[in-house]
C-alpha positions as CSV (number, residue, x, y, z in Angstrom):
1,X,0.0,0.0,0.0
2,X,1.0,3.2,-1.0
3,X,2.3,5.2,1.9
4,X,2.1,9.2,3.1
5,X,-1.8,8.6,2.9
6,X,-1.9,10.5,6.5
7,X,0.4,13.2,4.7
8,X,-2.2,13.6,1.5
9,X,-4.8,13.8,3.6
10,X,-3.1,16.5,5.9
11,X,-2.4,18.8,3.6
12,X,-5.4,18.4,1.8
13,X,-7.3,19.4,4.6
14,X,-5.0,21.9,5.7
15,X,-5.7,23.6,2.2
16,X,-9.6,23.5,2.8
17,X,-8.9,25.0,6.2
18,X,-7.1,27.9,4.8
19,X,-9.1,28.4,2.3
20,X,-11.9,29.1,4.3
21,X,-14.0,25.8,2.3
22,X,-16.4,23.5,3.5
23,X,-14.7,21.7,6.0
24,X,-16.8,18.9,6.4
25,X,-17.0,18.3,3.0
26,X,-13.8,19.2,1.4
27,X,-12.9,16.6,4.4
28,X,-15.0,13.5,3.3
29,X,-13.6,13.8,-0.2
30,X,-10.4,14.4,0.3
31,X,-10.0,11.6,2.7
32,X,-12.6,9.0,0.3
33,X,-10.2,9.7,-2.8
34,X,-6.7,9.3,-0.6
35,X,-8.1,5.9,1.1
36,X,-10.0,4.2,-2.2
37,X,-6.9,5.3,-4.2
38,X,-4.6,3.0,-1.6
39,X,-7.5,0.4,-1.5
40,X,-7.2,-0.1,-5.3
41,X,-5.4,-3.3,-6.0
42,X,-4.5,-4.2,-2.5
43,X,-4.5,-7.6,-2.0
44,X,-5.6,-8.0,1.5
45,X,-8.4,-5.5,1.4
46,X,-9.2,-6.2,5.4
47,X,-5.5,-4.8,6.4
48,X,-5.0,-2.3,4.2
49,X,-8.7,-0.4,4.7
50,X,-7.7,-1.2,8.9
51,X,-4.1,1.0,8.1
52,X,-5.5,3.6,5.2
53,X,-8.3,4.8,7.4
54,X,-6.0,4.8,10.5
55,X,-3.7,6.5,8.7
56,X,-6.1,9.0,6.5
57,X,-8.1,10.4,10.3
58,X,-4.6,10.9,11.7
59,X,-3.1,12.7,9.2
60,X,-6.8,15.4,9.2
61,X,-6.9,15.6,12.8
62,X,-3.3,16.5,12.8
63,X,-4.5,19.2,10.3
64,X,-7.3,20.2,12.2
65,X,-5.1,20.4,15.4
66,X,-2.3,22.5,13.4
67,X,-4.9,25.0,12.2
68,X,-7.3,25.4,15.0
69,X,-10.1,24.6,13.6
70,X,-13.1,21.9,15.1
71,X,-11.8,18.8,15.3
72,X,-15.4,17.5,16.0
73,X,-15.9,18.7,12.2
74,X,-12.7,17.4,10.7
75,X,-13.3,13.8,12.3
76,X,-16.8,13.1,11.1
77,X,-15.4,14.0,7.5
78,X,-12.7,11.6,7.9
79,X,-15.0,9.1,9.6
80,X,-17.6,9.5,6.5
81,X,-15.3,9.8,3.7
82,X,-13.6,6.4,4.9
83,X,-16.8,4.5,5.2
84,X,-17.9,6.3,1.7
85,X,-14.4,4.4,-0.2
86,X,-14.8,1.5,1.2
């Protein structure tokens, strides 16, 4: 599985935040296209959905934690857009 999925996912977020966007939804898709793109082709599809989405709500609740803004928000757009790629 391709890795930095927490990194994409980061700085994709951290570009909503700063861009004054929709957080929860710039959130859900940013973290749905990181996590099905590392889901595509994997061979065990149990571990690597277990360390994409891991990987995916760490990397936007780091954002939301560098930026200041809710983290309530950011996590239910991770949450979703990981259920929504899987």
């Amino acid at each position: 599985m391709p890795e930095g999925i927490g990194a994409k996912v980061k700085e994709g977020v951290l570009g909503i935040v700063r861009g004054t966007g929709d957080v929860i939804t710039g959130t859900i898709d940013t973290v749905k296209s990181a996590v099905g793109s590392a889901l595509s082709g994997a061979a065990d599809i149990a571990s690597a959905t277990t360390n994409a989405a891991g990987q995916a709500v760490r990397g936007a609740l780091e954002a939301a934690g560098e930026v200041g803004t809710g983290v309530l928000r950011v996590a239910k757009g991770a949450v979703v857009g990981v259920i929504e790629a899987v």
